[in-house]
N, C-alpha and C positions, 0 to 999 in steps of 0.2 A: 362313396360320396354321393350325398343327392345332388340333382340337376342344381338345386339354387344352389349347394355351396361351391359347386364347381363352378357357376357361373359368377359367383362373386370372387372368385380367385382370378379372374381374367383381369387385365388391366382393360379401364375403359375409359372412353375423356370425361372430362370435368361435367362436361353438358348433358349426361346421358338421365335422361327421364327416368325417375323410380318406375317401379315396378308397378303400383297402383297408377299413374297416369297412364302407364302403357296399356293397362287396362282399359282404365274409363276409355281411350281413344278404340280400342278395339270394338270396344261394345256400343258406339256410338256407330261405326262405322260398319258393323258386318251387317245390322239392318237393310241400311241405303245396298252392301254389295246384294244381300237376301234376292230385294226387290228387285235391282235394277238387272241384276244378270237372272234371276230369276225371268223377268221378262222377256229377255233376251230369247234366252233356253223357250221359253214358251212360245214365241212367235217364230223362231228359227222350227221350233216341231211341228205347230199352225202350218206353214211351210208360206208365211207372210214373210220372211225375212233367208237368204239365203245363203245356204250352210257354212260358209265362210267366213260371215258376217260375226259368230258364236266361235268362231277357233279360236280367235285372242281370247275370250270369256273361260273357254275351257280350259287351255293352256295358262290361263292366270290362275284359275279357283285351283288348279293343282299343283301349279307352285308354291301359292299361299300357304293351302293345306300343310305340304311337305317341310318348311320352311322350321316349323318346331319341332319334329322327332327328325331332321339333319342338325341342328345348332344344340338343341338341349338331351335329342335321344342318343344322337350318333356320338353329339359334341366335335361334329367335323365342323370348325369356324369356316376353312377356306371353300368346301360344297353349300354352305348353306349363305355364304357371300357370291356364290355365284347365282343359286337360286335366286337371293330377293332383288340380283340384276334382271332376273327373269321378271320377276315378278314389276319390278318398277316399267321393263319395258314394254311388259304387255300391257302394263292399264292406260300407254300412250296408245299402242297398237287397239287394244280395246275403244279407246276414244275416236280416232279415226277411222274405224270401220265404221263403227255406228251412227255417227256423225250425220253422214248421209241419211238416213234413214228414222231416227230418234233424238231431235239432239239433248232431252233430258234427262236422258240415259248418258249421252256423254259428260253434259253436265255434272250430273249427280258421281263422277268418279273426279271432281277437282278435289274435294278433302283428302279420298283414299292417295290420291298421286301425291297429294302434300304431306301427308302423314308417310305414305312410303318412303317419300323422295329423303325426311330427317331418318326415316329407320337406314334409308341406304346408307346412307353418310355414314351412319353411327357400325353398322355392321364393317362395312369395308377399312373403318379406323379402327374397330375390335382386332380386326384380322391383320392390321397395321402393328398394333401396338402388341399382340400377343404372338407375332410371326414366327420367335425363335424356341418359343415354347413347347 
């Protein structure tokens, strides 16, 4: 069974965003992460910004990553619902680190945390609604 038909055998709620919008929000969005932790990563090496500052950044960009080959490779629902708890509270953690220091970089993560915050939702009701499965 491929990844989509196994994911369309999951129950999921009423409100879950096709598959193309999940898209277009990705692709709208990894730009802004590109640049903004991009930056980050660059002035944390500069050694402008200090190396603490870039942990939330690192510790997100590698949750994120992980997040599709745990849910679609592994198809473990309840690890990859832990991940994008990582993943939502690192880009608070990310926001307050840099805060200090950038705040347009913090800024520029208010879409990613909104767009994460419905993916949380939507994940941890995946893993709700397919528990006994």
């Amino acid at each position: 069974m491929t990844w989509m038909e196994w994911y369309n055998t999951l129950s999921k709620p009423d409100w879950t965003p096709s598959s193309g919008t999940i898209s277009l929000i990705w692709q709208i969005l990894y730009p802004i992460i590109l640049i903004s932790f991009g930056y980050v990563f660059f002035q944390t090496a500069r050694r402008q910004f200090p190396v603490k500052t870039a942990i939330p950044f690192a510790i997100n960009l590698v949750a994120n990553l992980s997040f599709t080959p745990l849910f679609f490779g592994l198809r473990n629902v309840p690890l990859a619902t832990l991940d994008i708890l990582v993943v939502w509270s690192t880009i608070l953690w990310c926001m307050l680190s840099i805060w200090p220091r950038t705040r347009w970089v913090a800024v520029a993560q208010v879409p990613y945390l909104a767009w994460v915050s419905i993916a949380t939702t939507l994940q941890i009701s995946i893993f709700w609604m397919n528990r006994g499965a």
